[in-house]
N, C-alpha and C positions, 0 to 999 in steps of 0.2 A: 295625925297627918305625917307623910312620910318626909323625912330630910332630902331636900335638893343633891343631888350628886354631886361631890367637886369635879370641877370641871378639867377637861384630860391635861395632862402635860401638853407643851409646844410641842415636844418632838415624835410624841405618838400620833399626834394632828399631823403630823408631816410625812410620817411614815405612811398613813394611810391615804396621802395623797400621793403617796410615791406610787403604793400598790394601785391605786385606783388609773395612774398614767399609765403605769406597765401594763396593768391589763386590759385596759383602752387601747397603748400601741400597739402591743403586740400583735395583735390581730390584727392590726390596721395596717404595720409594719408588711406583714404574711402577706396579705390582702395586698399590697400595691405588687409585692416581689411578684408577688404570683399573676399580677398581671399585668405587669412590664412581661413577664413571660410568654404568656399568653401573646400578647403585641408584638411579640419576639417574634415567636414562632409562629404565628398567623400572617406577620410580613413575611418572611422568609417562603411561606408557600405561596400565597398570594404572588407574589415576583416569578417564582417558578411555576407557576397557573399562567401568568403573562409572558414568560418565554415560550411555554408548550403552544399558547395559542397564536405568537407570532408565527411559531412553527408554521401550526395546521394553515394558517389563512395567506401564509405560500405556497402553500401546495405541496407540503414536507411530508413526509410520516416522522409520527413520535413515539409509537409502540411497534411490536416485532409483530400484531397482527395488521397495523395498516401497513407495515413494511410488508408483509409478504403479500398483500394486495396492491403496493407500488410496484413488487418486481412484476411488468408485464405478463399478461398469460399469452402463449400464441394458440393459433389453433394447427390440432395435429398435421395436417396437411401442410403445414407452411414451416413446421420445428424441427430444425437441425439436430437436437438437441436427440430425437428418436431414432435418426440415421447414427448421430457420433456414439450415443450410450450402447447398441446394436455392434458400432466398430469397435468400441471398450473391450465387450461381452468376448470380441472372437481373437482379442487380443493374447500373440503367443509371447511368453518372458524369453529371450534371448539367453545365453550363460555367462553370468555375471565373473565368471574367474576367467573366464578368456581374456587371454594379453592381448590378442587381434583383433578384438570388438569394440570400436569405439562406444562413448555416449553410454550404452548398457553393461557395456563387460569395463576392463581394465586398461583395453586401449588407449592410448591416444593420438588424434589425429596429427596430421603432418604440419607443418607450417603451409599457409594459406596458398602458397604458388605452389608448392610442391605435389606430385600425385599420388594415390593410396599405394600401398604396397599389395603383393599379391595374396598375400595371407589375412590383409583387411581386407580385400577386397571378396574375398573368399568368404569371410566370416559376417561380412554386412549381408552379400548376396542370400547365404544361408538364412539369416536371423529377415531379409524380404520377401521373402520364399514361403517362409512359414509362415508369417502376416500378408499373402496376396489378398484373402477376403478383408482384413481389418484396411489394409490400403484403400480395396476399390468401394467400403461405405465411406473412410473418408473423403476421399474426391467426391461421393455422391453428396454428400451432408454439405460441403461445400455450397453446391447451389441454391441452397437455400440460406437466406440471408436474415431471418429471425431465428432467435433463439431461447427456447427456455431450459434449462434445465427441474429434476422433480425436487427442485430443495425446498425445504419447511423449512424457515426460519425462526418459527415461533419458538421453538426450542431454547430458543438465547444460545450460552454456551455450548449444551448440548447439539446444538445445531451440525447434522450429516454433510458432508461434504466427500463426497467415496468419487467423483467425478474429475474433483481435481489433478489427484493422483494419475487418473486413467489418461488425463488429458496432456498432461505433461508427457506423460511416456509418448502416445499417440505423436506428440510435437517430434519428438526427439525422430520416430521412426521416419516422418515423411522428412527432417531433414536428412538424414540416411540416405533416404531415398532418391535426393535433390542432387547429395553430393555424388551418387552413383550413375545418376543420371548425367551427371556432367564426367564423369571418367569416359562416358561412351560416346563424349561427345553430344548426346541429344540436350541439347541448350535449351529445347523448347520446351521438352518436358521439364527442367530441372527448374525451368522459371516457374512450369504451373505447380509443379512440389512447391514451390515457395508461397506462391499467393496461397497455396489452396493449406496451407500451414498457417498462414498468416490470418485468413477466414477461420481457420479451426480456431484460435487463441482468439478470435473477437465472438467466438460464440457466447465469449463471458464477459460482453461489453456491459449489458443489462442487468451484472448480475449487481448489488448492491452489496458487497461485503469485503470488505480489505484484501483478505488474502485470497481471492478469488481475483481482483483485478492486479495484485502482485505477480499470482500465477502467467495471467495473460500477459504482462508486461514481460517476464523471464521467456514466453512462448514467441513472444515477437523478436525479444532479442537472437532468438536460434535462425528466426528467418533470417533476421540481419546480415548475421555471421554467416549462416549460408550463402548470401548473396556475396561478402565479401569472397569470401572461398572462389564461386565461379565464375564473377568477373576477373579473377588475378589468372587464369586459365583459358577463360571465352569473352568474345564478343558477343553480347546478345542483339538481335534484330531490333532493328528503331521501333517495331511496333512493339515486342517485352519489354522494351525498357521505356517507352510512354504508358505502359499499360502498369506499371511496376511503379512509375512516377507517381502517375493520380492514386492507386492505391493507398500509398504513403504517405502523398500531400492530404489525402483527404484524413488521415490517421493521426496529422497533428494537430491533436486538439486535447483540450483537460476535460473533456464527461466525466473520463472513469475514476478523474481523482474527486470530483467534486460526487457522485454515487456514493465513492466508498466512503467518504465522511458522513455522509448520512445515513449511510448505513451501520456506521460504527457509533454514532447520536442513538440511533435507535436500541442496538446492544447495550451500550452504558449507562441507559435509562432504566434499562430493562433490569442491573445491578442494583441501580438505587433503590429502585420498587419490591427486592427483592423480600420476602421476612428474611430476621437477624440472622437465623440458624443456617440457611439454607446460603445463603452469601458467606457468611462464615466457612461452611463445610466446601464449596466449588475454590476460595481462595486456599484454605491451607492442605486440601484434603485431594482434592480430581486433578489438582496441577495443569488448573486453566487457563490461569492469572502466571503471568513471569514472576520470578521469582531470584532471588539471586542462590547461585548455589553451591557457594561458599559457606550458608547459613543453615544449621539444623535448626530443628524443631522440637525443644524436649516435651516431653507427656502431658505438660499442663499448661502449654502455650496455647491449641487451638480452646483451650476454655478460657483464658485470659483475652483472648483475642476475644471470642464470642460476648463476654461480660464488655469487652471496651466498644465492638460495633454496638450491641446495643444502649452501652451509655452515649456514644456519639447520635444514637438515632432518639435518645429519650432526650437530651441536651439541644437537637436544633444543630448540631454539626453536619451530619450526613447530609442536612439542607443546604446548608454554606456549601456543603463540599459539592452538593448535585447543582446549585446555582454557580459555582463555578465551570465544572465540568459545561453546563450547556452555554454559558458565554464563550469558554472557552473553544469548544466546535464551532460556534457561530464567528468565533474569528478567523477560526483554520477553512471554513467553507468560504468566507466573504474574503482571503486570502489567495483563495483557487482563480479569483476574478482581475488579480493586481496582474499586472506584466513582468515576465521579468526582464532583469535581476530581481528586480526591488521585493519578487513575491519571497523570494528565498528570505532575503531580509526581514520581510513580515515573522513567517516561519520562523525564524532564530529567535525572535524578540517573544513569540509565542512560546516556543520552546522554551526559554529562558524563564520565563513564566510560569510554568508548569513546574519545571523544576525548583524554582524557588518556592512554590508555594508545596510542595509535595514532600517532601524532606524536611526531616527533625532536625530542629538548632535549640540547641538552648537557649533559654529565656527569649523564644519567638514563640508564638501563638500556634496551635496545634496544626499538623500538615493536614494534605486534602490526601489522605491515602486512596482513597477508590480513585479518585482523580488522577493519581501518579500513576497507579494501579494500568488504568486503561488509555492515557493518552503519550505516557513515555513512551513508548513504544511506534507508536502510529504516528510520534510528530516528525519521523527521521523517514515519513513517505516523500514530502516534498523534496528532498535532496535524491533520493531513487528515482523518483521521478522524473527530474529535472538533467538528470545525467541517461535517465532513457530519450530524451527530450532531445536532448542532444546527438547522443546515435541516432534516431532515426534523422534528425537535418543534417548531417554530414552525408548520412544515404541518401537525401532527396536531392541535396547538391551534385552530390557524385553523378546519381543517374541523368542528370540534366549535362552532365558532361561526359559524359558515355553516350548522349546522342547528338553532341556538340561531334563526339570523334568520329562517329560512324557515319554523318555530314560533311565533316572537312578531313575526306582519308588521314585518320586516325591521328592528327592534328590537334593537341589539346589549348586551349584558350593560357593567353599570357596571364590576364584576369578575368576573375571569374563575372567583371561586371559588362560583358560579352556575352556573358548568358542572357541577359536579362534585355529587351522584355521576351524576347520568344518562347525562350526554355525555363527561363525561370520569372514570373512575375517582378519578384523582389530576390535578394538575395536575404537566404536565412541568417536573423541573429542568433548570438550563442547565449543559450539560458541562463550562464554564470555570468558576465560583463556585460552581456546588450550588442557588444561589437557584432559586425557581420561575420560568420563564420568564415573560419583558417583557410586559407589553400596556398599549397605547397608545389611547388613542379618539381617532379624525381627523377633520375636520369633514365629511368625504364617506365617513368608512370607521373601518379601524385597519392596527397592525400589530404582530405578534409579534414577538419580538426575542431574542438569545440576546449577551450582551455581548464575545462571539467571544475570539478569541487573545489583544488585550491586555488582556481583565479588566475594562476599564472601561465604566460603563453611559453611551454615549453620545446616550442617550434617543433610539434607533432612528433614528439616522446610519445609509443606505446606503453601501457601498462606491459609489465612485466610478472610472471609469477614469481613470487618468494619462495626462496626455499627456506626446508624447518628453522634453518641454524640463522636468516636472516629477519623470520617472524620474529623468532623467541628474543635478537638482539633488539628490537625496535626499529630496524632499518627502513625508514622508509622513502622510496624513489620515486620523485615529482612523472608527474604522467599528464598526458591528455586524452580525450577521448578522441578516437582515429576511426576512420575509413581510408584502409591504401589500396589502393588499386596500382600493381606493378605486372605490367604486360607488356 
């Protein structure tokens, strides 16, 4: 019979119950990490599953193929868009080294009372001469009052845009045209150059892309400008300047900011959805994404970079960062809705947002790069905006007292709140303050005013252009936004 074993030591008993815990926890340990993980990152989509589909069940698009089934189709018969791309096509370049050419050469125009000279006058005539057929499709594109253009959006970044270009120029020519029009005196034509310029810039009311309703915002301002120009010169007929009124008044309104937000929702989705490489390659490589450029880029940064979006996207970060980005448009679009001032206020506290979350700090929790990436940029629309906002109620003002003058032999009102109710319903607030918009009486005229970006009423101060030596010092001179009218 065999002898009983002695029995083990305490501490080998112990040991074995150590090893028996540890490889119990361990796995069990693994096993929870892994799915608190799981929980992680299944919330994090889940939540951006429930933003997409607040989207759809507004009636939003949330990819660049229901965006480009949002941007309206027209049918050909009724699309400007055939007549203005046809005016593009027969568009002749002007010579850009010309000193006497305004707008396309190196010219520049006179101050707003003053008349062209004869050698600008010479060099516009020329550069109208060789665009007579580009002119008479725009006048004709004019009457037609939808508009598509052929753009693919699906593209994302790649996305064609060759119209923009065309359409800017085309602005530029009919205000040429407006102010030549007014050298000769004909006021009537010089009004329809304006509408029919001002019709060209809304062919891109529909279009659903940032810098597409930028373009048309810079397009209206040319109108603008030309109207200041020939009212300091003519008196236009009570029926152009009610016909010039309702135009205008019907034009202030936010669509085209509240479109391009959704349509820049749609782009930046379109980033996150991206695979690693291909997002990687458009940010450091096509230079599509802003960039600061003061910074290089040495040889083994886009593969650092590459290695770090894809740990951001294997980690559940690119989720935080795209559930940011879509709250974050959701407050810039339900912002489009506040009044101002207060929406500009929205705006800065969103901004202010963006930036803090988008920017490396030490020992703070990692930034929302694609986020900084694509909404730095686009949160400084509301402030553009709001100062185009402005020019045009100084102009809708003005005009309502340009038919106050041409009413009481050329008599202009003590106050402006004589206009109201005939000529003007209400009288326009200013998008910076709320106050009712400026007016001034000038010893040859007046002028409307809106106390612009910094708030303060600098009793219808012009903006001034800088010169190099006063940029480079920081010099900056308080301003307002103005409409003068001096006749």
């Amino acid at each position: 019979m065999n002898a009983t074993p002695p029995p083990l030591p305490k501490s080998l008993h112990h040991q074995k119950r150590v090893l028996r815990t540890v490889l119990l926890g361990v796995p069990l340990v693994v096993l929870l990490c892994v799915g608190a993980f799981v929980f992680y990152r299944l919330t994090l989509q889940r939540k951006i599953a429930g933003c997409l589909k607040s989207i759809r069940k507004a009636g939003y698009p949330v990819t660049l193929v229901e965006l480009n089934r949002w941007y309206p189709e027209v049918p050909p018969d009724e699309n400007a868009a055939i007549i203005y791309t046809n005016a593009f096509a027969h568009f002749v370049q002007g010579n850009t080294n010309s000193s006497a050419l305004p707008l396309f050469g190196r010219g520049k125009l006179p101050l707003r009372n003053a008349g062209l000279s004869a050698e600008m006058k010479l060099a516009i005539e020329d550069l109208l001469a060789k665009n007579r057929e580009t002119l008479g499709l725009l006048h004709e594109g004019a009457h037609r009052k939808k508009c598509r253009y052929p753009v693919d959006v699906t593209p994302g970044p790649e996305t064609l845009l060759p119209h923009l270009a065309h359409l800017k120029a085309s602005a530029q020519l009919l205000e040429l045209e407006a102010l030549m029009k007014a050298e000769t005196s004909d006021a009537c034509g010089a009004a329809r150059s304006i509408e029919d310029l001002w019709t060209l810039a809304n062919s891109l009311e529909q279009e659903p892309i940032l810098v597409s309703q930028l373009v048309r915002n810079a397009s209206q301002e040319m109108a603008l400008s030309s109207l200041e120009r020939i009212l300091n010169r003519h008196m236009l007929a009570p029926e152009q300047l009610a016909n010039l009124y309702r135009i205008l008044h019907v034009a202030d309104n936010d669509h085209w900011l509240r479109r391009a937000w959704i349509g820049e929702r749609c782009f930046g989705l379109d980033f996150f959805n991206m695979p690693t490489k291909k997002l990687n390659s458009i940010i450091h490589n096509d230079g599509s994404m802003p960039s600061d450029s003061n910074q290089s880029t040495g040889p083994g940064e886009p593969m650092f970079a590459f290695l770090g979006f894809w740990l951001m996207r294997i980690s559940g970060h690119l989720d935080r960062d795209e559930l940011f980005f879509l709250e974050t448009t959701d407050s810039y679009i339900r912002a489009v809705d506040i009044s101002f001032p207060d929406r500009l206020q929205t705006a800065e506290h969103i901004n202010a947002s963006v930036s803090g979350n988008s920017a490396y700090r030490k020992g703070e929790r990692w930034p929302f790069i694609i986020s900084g990436l694509l909404l730095t940029p686009s949160g400084k629309v509301f402030n553009k905006g709001a100062q185009h906002t402005a020019h045009l109620r100084s102009v809708i003002v003005s005009l309502a007292l340009e038919q106050h003058r041409a009413s009481h032999n050329d008599r202009l009102p003590q106050r402006l709140q004589e206009l109201v109710p005939e000529l003007l319903g209400e009288i326009q607030s200013d998008p910076f303050d709320g106050k009712p918009m400026r007016y001034k009486r000038l010893p040859k005229g007046y002028v409307v005013y809106s106390v612009g970006p910094d708030g303060h009423d600098n009793d219808g101060r012009e903006k001034k252009t800088l010169s190099n030596l006063q940029k480079m010092s920081g010099v900056e001179q308080p301003y307002d936004i103005t409409f003068t009218v001096e006749r």
